[in-house]
Structure formats: C-alpha cells, structure tokens
Backbone and ligand atoms as CSV (ligand in chain L), in Angstrom:
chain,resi,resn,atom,element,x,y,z
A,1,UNK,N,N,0.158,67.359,-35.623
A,1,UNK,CA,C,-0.990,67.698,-36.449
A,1,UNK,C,C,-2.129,68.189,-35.541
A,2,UNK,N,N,-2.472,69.277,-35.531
A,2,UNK,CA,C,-3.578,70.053,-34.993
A,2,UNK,C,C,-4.903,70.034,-35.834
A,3,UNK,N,N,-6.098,69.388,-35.310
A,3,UNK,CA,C,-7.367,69.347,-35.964
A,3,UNK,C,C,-8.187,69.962,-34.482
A,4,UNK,N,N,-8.968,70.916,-35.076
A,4,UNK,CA,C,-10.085,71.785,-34.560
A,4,UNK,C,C,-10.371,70.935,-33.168
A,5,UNK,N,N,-11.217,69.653,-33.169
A,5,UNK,CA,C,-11.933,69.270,-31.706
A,5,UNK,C,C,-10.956,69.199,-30.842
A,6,UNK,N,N,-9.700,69.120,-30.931
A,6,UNK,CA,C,-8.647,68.879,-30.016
A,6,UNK,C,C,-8.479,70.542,-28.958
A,7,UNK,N,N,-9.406,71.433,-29.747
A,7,UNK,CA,C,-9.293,73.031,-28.867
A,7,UNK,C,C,-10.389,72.659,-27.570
A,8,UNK,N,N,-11.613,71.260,-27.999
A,8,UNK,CA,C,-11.927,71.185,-26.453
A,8,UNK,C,C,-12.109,69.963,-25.897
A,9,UNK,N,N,-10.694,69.422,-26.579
A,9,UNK,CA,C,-9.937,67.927,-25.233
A,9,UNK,C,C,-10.617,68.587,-24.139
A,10,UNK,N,N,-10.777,67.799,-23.447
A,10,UNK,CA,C,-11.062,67.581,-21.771
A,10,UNK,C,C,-9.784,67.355,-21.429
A,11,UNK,N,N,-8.680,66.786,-21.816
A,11,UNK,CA,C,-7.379,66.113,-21.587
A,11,UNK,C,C,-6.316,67.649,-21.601
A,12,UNK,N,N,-6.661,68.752,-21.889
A,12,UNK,CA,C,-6.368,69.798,-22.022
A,12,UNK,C,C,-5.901,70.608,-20.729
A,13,UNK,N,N,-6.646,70.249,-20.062
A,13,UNK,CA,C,-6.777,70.669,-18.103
A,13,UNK,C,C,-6.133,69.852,-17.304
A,14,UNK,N,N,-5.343,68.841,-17.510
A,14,UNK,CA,C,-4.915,67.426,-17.011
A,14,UNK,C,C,-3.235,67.179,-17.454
A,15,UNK,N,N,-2.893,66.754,-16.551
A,15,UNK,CA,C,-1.183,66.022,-16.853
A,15,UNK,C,C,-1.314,65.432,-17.770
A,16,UNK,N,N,-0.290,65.665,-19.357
A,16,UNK,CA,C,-0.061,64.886,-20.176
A,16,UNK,C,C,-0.250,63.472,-20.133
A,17,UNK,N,N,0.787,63.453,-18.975
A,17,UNK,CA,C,1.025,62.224,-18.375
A,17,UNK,C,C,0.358,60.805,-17.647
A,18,UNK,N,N,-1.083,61.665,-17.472
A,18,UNK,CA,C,-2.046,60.852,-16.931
A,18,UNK,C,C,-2.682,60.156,-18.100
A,19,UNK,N,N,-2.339,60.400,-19.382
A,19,UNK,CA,C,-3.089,59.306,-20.456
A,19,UNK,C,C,-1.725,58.880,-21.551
A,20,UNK,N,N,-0.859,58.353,-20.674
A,20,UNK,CA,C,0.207,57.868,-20.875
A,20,UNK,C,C,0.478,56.866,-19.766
A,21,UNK,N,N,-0.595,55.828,-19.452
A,21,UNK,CA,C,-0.980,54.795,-18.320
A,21,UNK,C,C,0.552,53.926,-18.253
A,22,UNK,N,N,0.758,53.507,-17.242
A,22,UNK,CA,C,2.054,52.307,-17.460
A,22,UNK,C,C,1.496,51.510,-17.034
A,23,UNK,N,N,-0.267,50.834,-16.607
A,23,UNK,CA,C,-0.875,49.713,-15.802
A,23,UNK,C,C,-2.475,50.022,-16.091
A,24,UNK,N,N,-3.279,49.279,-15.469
A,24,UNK,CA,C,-4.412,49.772,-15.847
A,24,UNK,C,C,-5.450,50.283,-15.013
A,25,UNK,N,N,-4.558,50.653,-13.527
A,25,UNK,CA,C,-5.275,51.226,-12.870
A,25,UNK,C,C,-5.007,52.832,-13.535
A,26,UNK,N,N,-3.853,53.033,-14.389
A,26,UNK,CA,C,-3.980,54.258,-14.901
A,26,UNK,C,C,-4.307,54.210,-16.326
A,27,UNK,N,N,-4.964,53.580,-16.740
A,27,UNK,CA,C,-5.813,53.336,-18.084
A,27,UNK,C,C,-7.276,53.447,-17.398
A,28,UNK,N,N,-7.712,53.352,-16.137
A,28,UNK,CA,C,-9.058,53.973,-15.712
A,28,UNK,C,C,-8.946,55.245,-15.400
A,29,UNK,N,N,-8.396,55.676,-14.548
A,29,UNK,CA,C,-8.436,56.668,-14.293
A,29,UNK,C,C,-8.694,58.119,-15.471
A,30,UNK,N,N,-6.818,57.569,-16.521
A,30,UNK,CA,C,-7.407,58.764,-17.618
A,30,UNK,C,C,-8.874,58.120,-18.080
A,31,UNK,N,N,-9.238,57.142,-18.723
A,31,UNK,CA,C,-10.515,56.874,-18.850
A,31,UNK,C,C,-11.631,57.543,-18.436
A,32,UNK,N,N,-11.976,57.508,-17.114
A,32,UNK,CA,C,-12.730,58.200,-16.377
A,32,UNK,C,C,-12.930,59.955,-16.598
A,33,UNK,N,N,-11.458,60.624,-17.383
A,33,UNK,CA,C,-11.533,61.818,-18.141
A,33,UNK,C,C,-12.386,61.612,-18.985
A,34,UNK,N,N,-11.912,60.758,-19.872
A,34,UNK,CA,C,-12.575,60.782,-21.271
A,34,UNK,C,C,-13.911,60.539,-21.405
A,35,UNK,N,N,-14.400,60.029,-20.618
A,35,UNK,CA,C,-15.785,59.656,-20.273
A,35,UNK,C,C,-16.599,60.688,-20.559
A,36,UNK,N,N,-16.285,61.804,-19.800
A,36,UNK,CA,C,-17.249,62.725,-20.003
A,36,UNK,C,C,-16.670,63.884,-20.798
A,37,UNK,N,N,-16.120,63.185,-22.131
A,37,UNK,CA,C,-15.200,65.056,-23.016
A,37,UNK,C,C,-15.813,64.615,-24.275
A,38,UNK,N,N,-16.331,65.776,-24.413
A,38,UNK,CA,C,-17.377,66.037,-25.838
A,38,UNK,C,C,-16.763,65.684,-26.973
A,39,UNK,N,N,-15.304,65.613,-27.195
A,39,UNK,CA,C,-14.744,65.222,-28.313
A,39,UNK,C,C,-14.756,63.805,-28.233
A,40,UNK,N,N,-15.061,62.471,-27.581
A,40,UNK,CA,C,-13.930,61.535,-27.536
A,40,UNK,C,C,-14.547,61.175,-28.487
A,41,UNK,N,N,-15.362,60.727,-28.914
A,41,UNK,CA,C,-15.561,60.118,-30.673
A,41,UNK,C,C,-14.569,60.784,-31.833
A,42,UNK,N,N,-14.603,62.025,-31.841
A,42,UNK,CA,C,-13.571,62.138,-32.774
A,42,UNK,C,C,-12.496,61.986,-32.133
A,43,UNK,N,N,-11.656,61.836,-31.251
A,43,UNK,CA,C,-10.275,61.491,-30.461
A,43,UNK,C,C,-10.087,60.053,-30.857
A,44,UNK,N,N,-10.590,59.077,-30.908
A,44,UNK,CA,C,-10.996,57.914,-30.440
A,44,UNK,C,C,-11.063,57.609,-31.966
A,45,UNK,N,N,-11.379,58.188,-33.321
A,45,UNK,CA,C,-11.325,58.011,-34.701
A,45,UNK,C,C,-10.027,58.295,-35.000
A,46,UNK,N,N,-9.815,59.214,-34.351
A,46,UNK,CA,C,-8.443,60.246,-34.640
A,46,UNK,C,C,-7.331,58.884,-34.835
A,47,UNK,N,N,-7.501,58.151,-33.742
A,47,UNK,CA,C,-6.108,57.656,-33.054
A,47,UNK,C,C,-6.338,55.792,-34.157
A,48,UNK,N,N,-7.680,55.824,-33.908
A,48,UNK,CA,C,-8.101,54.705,-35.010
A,48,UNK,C,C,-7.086,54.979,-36.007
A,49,UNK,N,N,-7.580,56.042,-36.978
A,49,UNK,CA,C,-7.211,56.204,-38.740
A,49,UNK,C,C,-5.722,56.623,-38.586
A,50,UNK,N,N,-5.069,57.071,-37.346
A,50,UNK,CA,C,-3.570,57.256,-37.166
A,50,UNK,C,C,-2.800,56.054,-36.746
A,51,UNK,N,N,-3.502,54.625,-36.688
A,51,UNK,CA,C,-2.643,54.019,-35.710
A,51,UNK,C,C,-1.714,54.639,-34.757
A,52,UNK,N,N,-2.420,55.234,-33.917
A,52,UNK,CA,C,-1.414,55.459,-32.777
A,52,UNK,C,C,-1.654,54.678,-31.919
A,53,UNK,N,N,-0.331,54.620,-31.628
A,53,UNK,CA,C,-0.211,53.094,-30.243
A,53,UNK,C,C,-0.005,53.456,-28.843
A,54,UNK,N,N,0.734,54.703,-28.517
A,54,UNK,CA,C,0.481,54.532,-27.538
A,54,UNK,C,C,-0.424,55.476,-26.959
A,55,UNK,N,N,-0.810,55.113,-25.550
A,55,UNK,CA,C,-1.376,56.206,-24.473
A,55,UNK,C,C,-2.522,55.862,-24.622
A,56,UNK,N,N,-3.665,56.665,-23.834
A,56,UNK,CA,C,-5.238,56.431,-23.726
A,56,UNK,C,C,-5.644,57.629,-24.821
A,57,UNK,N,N,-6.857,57.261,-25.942
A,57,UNK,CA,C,-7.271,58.590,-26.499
A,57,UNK,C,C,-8.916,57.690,-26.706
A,58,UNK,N,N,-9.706,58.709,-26.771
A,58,UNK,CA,C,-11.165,58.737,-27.023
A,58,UNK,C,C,-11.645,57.570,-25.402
A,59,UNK,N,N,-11.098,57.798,-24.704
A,59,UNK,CA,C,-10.960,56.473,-23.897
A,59,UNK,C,C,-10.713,55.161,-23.774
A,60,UNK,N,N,-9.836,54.853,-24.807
A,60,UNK,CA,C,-9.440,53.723,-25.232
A,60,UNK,C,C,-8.069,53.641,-25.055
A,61,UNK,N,N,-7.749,52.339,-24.334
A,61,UNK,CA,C,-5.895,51.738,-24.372
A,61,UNK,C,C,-5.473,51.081,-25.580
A,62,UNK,N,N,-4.289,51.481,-25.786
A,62,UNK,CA,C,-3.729,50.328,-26.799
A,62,UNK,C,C,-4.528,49.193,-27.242
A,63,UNK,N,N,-4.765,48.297,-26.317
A,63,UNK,CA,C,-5.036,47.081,-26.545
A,63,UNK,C,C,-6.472,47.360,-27.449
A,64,UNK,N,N,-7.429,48.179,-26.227
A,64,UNK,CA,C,-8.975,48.095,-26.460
A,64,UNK,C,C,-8.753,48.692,-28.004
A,65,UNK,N,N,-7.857,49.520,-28.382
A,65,UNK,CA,C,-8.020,49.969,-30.013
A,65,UNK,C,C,-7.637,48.836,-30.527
A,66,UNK,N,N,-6.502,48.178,-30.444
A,66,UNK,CA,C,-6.142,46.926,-31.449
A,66,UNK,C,C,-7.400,46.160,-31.304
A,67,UNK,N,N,-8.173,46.120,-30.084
A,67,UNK,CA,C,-9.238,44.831,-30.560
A,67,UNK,C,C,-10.446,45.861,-31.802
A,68,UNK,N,N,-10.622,47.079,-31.416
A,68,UNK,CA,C,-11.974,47.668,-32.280
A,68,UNK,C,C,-11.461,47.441,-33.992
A,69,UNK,N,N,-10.036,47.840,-34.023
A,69,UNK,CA,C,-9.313,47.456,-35.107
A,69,UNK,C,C,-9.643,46.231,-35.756
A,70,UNK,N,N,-9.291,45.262,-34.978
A,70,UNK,CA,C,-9.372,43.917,-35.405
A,70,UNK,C,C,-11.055,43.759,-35.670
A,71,UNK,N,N,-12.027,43.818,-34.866
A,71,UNK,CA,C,-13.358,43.598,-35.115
A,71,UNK,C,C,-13.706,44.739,-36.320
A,72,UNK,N,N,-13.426,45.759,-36.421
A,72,UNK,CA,C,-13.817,46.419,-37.947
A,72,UNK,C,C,-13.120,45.926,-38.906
A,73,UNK,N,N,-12.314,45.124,-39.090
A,73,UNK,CA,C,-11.486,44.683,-40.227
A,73,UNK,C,C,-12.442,42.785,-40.437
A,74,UNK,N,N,-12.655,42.459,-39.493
A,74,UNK,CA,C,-13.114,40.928,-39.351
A,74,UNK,C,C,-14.729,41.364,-39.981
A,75,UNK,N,N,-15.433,42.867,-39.591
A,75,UNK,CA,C,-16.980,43.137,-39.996
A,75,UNK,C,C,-16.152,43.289,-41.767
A,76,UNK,N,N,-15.968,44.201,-41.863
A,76,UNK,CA,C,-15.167,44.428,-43.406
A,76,UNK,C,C,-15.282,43.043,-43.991
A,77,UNK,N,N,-14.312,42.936,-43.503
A,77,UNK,CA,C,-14.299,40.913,-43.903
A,77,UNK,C,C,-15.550,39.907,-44.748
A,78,UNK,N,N,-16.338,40.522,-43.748
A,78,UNK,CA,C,-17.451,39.533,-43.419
A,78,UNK,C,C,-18.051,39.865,-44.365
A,79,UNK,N,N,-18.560,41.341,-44.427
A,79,UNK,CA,C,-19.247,41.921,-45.472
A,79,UNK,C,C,-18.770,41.375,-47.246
A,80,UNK,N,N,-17.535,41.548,-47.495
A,80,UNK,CA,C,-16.854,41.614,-49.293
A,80,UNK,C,C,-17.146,40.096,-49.167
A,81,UNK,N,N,-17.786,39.005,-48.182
A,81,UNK,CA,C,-17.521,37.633,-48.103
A,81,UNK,C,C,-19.169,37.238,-49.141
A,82,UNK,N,N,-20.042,38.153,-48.047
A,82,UNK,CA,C,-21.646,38.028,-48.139
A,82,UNK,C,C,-21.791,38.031,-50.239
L,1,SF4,S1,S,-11.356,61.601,-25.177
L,1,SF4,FE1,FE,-9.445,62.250,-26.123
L,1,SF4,S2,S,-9.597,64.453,-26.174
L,1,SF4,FE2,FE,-11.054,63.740,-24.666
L,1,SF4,S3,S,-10.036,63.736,-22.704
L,1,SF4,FE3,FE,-9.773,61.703,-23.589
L,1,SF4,S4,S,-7.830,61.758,-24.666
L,1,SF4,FE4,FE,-8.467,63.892,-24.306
C-alpha cells in the first residue's frame, strides 16, 4: 500500500535492511534516521493503525509501539470510565 508521505521517507536513501534491527544497537541507529525525516509522525501512525510488527517505522521498535498501543488504549480506557 503506497500513501503519498512515504515519496519523502528519509528511509528511502538507506538499506532496507537497516530498519529491520535484529538488537538494539540497530534499533538506534535506524532511529537516529528517523529522527530527523519529515514524515515520521505519519510513518509512526501509519504502522500504529496497521499493526505492523515488525522493523523500526516513525522511529519506533516493536516493543516501543506495543507500549504507545497499550498506553492509548489504557487513556481510552480511562476516559469511557470518567
Ligand atoms: S520515520 Fe519512517 S519514513 Fe522516516 S526514515 Fe524512519 S522509517 Fe523511514
């Protein structure tokens, strides 16, 4: 699936492969891409509303998305509680 901001990934100029970390010295590194690429908010939603699991996107690992996941679902929560 091709959506428009993905024409200016920063990740575009770079080995696939480098945000496909197997440790987390290579979960900084691509990181350190994403840091400065004008899209990563929408990358980083993208991969949110897709559950995609693997690899680094918007600068985020697996994990760091399962936790934003979990804390927007626990705010959700909180809120239908109030
Ligand atoms: S934020 Fe997303 S689009 Fe930008 S470099 Fe990282 S993985 Fe690529």
């Amino acid at each position: 699936m091709h959506e428009s901001w993905m024409d200016e990934a920063r990740c575009r100029s770079f080995p696939p492969d480098l945000f496909f970390p197997h440790n987390g010295t290579g979960v900084v590194a691509a990181s350190k891409v994403c840091a400065v690429c004008k899209v990563r908010t929408e990358c980083l939603e993208h991969a949110l509303k897709n559950r995609i699991a693997d690899g680094v996107w918007g600068g985020c690992s697996e994990r760091q998305r399962r936790r934003i996941i979990k804390a927007r679902r626990e705010e959700q929560e909180a809120q239908l509680a109030e």
